[in-house]
N, C-alpha and C positions, 0 to 999 in steps of 0.2 A: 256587695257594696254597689249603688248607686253612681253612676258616674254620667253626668249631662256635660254635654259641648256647647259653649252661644255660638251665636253666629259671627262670630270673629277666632274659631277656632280653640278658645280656652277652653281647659279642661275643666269641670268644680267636681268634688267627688264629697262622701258623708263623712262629716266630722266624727272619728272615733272618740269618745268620754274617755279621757281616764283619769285616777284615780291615783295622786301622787302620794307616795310612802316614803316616810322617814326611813332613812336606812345609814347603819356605817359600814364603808365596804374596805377591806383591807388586802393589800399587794402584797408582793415581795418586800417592795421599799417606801409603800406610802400607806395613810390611811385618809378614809375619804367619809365625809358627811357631807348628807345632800338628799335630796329626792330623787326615786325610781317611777314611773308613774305607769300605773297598770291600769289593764283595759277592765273591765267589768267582766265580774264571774270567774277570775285567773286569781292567782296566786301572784306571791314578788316569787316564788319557783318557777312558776311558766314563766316569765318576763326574762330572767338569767335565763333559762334551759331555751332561750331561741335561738336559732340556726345563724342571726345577725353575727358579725364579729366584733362587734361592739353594742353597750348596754349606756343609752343617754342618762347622767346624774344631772340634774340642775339645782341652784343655786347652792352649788358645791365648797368644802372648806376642807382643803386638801394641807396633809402636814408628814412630816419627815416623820420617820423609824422611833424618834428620840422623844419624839411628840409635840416638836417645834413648829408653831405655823408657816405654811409654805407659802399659801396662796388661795384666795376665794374666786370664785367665776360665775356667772350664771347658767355656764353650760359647759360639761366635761365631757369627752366618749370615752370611758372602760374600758379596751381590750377584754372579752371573758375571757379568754386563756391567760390572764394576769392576777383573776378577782381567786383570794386563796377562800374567803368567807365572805358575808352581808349576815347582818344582825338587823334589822326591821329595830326600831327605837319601840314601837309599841306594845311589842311582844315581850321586854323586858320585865324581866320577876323580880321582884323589889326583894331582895334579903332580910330575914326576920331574925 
């Protein structure tokens, strides 16, 4: 990654792309719809499987156990050690 300094000391570094996915991700006590947004040429597995300890959802719609809405945001952080699954909305298999 590129990283230039101006002459007042700022840092600009390269915009990484990515690449937001639909996804619903479910806890212990909530479930969550929202986007995950991955880098180019990764998986939504590489994105959870990183070392961070928390995984950015944006513009999130977060509801209780019972399936009652809780609350929308534009910005959620995850705990991964809290995510039990993540379902990608795109991946879903229509029943026949």
């Amino acid at each position: 990654m590129v990283t230039e300094i101006d002459d007042k000391g700022k840092y600009f570094t390269e915009v990484i792309k990515k690449t937001p996915v639909s996804v619903i991700i479910q806890t212990a006590s909530q479930r969550i719809e929202g986007y995950i947004s991955i880098r180019p040429d990764e998986r939504l597995k590489d994105e959870v499987d990183r070392k961070e300890p928390f995984v950015a959802v944006t513009e999130a719609k977060i509801y209780h156990p019972d399936g009652e809405f809780f609350a929308s945001t534009h910005f959620v952080a995850v705990n991964r050690s809290q995510i039990i699954w993540i379902l990608p909305l795109d991946e879903i298999i229509p029943q026949t």
